[in-house]
N, CA, C and O atoms as a printed pandas DataFrame, in Angstrom:
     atom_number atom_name residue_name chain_id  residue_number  x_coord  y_coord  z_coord
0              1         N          UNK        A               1  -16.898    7.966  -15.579
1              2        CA          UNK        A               1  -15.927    8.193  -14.533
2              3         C          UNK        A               1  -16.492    7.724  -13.201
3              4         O          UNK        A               1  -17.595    8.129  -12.836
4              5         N          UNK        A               2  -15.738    6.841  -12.426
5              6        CA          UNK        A               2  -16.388    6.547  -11.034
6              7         C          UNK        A               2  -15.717    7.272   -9.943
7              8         O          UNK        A               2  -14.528    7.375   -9.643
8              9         N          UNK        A               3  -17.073    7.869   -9.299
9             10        CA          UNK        A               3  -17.135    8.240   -8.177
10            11         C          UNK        A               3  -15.970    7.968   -7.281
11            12         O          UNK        A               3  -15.096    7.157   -7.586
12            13         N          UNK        A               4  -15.969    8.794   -5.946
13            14        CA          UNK        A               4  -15.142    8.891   -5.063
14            15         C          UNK        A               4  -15.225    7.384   -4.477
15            16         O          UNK        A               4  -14.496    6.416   -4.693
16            17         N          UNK        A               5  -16.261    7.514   -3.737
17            18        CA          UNK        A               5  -16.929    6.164   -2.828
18            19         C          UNK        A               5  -16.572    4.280   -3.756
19            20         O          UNK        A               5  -16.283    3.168   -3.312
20            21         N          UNK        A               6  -16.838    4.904   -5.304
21            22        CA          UNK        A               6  -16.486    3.702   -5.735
22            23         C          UNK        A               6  -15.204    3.092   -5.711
23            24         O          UNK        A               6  -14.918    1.916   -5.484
24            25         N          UNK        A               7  -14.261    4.342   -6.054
25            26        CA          UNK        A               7  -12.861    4.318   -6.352
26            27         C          UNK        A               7  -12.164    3.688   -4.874
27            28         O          UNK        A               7  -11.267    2.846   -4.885
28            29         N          UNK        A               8  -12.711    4.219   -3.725
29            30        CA          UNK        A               8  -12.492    3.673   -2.322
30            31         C          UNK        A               8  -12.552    2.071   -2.442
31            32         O          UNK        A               8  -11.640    1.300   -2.144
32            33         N          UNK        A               9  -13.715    1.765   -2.902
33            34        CA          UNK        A               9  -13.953    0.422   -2.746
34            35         C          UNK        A               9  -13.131   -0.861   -3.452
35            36         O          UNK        A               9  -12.913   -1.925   -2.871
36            37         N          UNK        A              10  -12.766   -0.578   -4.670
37            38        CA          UNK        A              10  -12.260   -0.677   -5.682
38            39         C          UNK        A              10  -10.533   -0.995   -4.898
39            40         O          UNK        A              10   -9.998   -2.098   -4.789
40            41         N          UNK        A              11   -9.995    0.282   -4.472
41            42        CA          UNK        A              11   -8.906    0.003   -3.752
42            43         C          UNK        A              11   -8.641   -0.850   -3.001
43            44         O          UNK        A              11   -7.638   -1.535   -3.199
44            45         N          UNK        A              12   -9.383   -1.043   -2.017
45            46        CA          UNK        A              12   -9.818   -1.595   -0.786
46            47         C          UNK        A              12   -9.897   -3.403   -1.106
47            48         O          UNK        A              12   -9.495   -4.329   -0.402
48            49         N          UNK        A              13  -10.532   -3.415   -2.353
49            50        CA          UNK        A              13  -10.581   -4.796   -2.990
50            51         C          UNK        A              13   -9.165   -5.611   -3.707
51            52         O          UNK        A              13   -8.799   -6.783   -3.789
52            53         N          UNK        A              14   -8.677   -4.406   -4.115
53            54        CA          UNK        A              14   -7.134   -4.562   -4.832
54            55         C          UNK        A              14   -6.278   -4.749   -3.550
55            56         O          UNK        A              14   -5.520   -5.706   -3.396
56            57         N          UNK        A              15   -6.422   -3.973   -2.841
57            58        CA          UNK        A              15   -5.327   -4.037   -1.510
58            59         C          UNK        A              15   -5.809   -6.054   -1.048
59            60         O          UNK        A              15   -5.045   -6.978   -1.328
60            61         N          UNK        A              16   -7.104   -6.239   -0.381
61            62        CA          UNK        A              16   -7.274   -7.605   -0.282
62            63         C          UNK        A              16   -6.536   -8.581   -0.968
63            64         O          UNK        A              16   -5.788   -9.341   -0.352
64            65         N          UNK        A              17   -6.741   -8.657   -2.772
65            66        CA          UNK        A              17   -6.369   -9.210   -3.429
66            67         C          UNK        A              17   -4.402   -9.665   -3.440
67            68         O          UNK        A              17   -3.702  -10.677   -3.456
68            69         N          UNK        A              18   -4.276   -8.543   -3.426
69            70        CA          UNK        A              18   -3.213   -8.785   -3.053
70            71         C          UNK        A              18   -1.988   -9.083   -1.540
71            72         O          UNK        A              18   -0.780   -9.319   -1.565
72            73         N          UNK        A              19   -2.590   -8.993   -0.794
73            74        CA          UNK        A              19   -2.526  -10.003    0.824
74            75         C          UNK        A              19   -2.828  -11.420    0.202
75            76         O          UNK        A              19   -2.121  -12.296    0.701
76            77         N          UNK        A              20   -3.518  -11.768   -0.560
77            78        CA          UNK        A              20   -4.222  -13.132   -0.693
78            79         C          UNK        A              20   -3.326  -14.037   -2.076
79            80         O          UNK        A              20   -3.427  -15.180   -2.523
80            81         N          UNK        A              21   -2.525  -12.943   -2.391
81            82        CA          UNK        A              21   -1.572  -13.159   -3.871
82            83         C          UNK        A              21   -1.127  -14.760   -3.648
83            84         O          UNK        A              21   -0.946  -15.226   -2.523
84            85         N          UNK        A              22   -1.009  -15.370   -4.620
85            86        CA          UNK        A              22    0.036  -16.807   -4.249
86            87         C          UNK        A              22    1.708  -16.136   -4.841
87            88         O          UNK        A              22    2.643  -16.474   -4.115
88            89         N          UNK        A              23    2.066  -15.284   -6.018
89            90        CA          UNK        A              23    3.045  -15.220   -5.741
90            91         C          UNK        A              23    3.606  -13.775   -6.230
91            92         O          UNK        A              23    2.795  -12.879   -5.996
92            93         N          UNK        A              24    4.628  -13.405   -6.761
93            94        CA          UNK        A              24    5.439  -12.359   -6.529
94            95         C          UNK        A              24    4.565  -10.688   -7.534
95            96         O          UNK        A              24    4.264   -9.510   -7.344
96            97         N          UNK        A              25    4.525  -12.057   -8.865
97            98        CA          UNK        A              25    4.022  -11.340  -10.116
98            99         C          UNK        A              25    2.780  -11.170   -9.955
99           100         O          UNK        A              25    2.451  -10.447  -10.896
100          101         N          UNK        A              26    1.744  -11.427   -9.244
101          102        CA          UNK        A              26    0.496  -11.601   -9.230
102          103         C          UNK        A              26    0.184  -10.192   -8.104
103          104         O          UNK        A              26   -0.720   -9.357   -8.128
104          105         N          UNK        A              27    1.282  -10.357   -7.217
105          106        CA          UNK        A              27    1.085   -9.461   -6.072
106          107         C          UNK        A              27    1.320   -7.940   -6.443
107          108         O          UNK        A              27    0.553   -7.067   -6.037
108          109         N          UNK        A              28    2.410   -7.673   -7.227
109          110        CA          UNK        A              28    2.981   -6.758   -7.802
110          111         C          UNK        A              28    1.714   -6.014   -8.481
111          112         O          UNK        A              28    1.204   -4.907   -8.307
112          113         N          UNK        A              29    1.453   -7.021   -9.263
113          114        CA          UNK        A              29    0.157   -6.514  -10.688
114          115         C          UNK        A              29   -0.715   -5.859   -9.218
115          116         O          UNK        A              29   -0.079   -5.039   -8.557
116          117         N          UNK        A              30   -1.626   -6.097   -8.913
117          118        CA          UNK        A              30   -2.153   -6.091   -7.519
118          119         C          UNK        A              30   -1.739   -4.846   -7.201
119          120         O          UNK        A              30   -2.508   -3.959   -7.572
120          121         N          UNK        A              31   -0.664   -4.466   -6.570
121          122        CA          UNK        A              31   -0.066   -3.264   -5.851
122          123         C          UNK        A              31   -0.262   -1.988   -6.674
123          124         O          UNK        A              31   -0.703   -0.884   -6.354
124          125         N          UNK        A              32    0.422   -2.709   -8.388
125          126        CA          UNK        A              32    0.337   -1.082   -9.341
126          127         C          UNK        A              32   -1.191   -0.744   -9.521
127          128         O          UNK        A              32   -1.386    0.466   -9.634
128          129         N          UNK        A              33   -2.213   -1.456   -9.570
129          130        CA          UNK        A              33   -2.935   -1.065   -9.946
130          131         C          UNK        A              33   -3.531   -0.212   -8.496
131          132         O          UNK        A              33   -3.829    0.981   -8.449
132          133         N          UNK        A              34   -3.569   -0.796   -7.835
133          134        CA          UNK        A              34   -3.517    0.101   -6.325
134          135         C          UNK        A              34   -3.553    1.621   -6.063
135          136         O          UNK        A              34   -4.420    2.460   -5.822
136          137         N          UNK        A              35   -2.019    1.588   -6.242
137          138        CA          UNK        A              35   -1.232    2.689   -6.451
138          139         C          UNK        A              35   -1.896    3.559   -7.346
139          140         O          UNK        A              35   -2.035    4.753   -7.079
140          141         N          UNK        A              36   -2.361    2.993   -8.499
141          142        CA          UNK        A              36   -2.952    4.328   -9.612
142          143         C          UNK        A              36   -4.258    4.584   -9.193
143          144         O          UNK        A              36   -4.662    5.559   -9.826
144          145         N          UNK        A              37   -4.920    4.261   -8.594
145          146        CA          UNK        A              37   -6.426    4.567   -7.874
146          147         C          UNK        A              37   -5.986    5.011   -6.617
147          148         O          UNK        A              37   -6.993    5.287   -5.965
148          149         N          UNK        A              38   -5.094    5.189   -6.042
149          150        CA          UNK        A              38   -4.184    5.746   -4.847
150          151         C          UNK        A              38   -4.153    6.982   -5.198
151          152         O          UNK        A              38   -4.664    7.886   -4.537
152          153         N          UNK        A              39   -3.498    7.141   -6.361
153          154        CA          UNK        A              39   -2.973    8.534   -6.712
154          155         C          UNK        A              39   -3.995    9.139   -6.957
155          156         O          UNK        A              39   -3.920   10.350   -6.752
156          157         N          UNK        A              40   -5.032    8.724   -7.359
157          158        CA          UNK        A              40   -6.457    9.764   -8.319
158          159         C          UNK        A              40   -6.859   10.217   -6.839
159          160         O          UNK        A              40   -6.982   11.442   -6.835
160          161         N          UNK        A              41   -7.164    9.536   -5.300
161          162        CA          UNK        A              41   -7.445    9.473   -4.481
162          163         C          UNK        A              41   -7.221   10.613   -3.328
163          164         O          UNK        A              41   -7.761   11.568   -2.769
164          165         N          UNK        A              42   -5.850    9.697   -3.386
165          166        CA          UNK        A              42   -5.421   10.518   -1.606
166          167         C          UNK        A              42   -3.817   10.744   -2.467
167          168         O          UNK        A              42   -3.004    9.852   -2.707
168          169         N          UNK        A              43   -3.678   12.459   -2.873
169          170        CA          UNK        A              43   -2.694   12.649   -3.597
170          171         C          UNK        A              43   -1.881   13.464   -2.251
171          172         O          UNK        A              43   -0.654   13.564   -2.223
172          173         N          UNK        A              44   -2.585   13.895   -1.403
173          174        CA          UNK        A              44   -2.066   14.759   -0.258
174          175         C          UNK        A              44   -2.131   13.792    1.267
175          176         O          UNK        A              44   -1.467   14.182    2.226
176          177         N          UNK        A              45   -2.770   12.843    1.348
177          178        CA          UNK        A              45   -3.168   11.691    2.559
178          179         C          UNK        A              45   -1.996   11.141    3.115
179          180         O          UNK        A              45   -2.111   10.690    4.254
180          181         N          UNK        A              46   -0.758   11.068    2.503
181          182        CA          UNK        A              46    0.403   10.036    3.354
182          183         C          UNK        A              46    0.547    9.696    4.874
183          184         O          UNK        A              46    1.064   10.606    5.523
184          185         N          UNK        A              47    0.217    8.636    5.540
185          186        CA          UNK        A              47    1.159    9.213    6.445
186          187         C          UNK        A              47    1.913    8.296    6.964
187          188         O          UNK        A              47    1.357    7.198    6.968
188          189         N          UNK        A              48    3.325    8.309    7.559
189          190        CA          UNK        A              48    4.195    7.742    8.019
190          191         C          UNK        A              48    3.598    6.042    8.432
191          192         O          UNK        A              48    2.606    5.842    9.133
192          193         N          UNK        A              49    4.320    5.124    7.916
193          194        CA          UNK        A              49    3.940    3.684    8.104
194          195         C          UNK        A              49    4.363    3.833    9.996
195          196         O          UNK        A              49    5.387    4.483   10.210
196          197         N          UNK        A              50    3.739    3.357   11.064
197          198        CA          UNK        A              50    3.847    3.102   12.358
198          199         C          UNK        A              50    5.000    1.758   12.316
199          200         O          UNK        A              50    5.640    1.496   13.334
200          201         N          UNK        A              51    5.119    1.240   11.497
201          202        CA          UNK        A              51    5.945    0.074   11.813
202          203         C          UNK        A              51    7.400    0.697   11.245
203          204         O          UNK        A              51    8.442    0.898   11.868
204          205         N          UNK        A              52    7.144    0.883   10.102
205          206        CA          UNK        A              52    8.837    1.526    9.687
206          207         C          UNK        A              52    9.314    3.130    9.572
207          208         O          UNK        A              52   10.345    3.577    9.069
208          209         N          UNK        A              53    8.002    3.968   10.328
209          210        CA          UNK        A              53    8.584    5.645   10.217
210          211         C          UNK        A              53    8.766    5.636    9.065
211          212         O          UNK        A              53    9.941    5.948    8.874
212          213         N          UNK        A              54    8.210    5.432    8.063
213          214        CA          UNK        A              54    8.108    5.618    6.478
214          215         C          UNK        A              54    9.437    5.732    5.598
215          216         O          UNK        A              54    9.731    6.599    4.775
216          217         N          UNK        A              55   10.443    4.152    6.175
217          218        CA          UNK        A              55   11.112    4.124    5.625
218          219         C          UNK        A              55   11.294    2.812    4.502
219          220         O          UNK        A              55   12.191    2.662    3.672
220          221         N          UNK        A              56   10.305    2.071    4.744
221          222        CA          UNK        A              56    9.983    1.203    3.696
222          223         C          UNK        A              56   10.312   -0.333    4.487
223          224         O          UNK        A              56    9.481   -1.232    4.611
224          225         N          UNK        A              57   11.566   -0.368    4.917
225          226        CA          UNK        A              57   12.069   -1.749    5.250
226          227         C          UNK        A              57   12.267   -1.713    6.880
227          228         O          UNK        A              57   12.322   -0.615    7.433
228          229         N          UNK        A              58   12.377   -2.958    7.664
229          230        CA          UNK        A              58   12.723   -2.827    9.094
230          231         C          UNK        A              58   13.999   -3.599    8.819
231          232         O          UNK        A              58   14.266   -4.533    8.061
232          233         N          UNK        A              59   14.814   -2.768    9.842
233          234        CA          UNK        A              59   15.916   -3.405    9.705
234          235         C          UNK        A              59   16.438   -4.720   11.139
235          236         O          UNK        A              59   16.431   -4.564   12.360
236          237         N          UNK        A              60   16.695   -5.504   10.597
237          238        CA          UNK        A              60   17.051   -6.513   11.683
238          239         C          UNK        A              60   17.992   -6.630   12.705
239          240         O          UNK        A              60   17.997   -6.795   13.925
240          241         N          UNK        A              61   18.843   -6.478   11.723
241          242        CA          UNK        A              61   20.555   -6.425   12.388
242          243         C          UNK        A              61   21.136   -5.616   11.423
243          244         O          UNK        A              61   20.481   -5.092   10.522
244          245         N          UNK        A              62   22.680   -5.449   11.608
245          246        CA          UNK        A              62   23.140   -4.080   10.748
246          247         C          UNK        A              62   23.294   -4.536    9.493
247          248         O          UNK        A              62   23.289   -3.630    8.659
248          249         N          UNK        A              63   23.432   -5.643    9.058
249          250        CA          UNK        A              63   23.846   -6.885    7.518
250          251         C          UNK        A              63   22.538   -6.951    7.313
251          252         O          UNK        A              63   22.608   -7.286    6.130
252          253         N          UNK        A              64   21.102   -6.884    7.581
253          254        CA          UNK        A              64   19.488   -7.536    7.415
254          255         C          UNK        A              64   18.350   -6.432    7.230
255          256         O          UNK        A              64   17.975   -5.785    8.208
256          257         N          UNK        A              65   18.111   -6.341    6.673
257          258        CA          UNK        A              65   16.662   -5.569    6.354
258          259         C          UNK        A              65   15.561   -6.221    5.714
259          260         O          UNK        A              65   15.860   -6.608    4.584
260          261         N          UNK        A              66   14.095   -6.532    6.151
261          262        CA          UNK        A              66   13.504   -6.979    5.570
262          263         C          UNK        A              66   11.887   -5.952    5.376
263          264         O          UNK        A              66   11.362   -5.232    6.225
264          265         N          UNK        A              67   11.492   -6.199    4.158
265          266        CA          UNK        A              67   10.616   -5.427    3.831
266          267         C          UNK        A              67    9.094   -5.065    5.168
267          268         O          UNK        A              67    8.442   -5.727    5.975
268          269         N          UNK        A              68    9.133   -4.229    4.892
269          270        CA          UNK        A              68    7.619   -3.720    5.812
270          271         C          UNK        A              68    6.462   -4.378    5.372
271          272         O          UNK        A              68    6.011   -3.860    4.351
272          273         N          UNK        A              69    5.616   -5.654    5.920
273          274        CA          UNK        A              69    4.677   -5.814    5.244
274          275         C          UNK        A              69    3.021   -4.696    5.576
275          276         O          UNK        A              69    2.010   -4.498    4.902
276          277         N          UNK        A              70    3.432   -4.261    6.780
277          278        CA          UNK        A              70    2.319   -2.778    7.088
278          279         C          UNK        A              70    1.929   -2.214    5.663
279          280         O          UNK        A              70    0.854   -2.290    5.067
280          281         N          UNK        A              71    3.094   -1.639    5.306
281          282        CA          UNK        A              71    2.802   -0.815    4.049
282          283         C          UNK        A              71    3.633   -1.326    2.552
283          284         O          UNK        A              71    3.993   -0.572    1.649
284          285         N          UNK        A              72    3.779   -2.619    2.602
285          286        CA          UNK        A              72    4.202   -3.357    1.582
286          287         C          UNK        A              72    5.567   -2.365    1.071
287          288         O          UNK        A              72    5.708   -2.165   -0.135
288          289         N          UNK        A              73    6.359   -1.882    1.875
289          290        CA          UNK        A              73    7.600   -1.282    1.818
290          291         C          UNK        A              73    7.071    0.212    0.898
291          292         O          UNK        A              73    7.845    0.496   -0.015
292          293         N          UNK        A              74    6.548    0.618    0.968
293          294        CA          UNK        A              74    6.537    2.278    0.013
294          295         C          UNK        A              74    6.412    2.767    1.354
295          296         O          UNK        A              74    6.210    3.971    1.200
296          297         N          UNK        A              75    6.417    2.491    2.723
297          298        CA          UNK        A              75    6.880    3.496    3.537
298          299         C          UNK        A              75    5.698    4.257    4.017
299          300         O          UNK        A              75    5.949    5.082    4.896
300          301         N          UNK        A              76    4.554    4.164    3.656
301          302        CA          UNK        A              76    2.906    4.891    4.306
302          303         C          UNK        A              76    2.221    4.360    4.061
303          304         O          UNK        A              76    2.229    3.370    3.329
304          305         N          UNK        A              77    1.004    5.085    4.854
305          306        CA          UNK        A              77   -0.372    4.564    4.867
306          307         C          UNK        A              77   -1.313    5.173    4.462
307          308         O          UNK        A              77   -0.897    6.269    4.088
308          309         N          UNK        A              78   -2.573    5.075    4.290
309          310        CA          UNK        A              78   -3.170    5.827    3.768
310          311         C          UNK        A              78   -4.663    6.011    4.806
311          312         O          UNK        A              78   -5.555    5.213    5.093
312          313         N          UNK        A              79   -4.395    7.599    5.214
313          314        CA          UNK        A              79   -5.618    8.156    6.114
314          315         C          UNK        A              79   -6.853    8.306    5.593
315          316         O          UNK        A              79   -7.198    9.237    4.866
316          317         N          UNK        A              80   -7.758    7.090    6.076
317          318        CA          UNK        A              80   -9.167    7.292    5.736
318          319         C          UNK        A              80   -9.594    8.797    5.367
319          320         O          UNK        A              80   -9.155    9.658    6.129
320          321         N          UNK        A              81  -10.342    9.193    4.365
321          322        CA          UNK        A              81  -11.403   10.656    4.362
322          323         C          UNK        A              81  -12.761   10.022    4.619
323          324         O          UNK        A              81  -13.303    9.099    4.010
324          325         N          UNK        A              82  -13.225   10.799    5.760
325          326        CA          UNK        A              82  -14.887   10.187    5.802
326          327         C          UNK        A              82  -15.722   11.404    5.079
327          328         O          UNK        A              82  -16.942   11.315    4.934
């Protein structure tokens, strides 16, 4: 089983990886695996994305919404534990 500190790192590398994605499916894979070392993590940590008030998408005009890339649209962030 790895450690706290590893599991951090690990994330941290997946999150990179996927900023660096070339395309949709690659990025996705990327994100879930994220997410499940997210959850073992910071199950109580959320907090509100600063760009979209943790609503996932910004909206443009009243017809336009486009995704949050801050928090890749799930709407939070995740507060460092030191």
């Amino acid at each position: 089983m790895m450690n706290t500190q590893e599991l951090k790192i690990k994330y941290k590398k997946l999150l990179n990886k996927a900023a660096k994605a070339n395309g949709r499916k690659e990025t996705v894979s990327y994100l879930n695996r994220a997410a499940n070392i997210k959850s073992k993590l910071y199950s109580k940590t959320k907090v509100s994305c600063f760009r979209c008030n943790g609503v996932g998408f910004l909206r443009i005009s009243l017809d336009e919404t486009k995704t949050c890339l801050s928090c890749y649209g799930r709407g939070f962030l995740i507060k460092e534990i030191y």
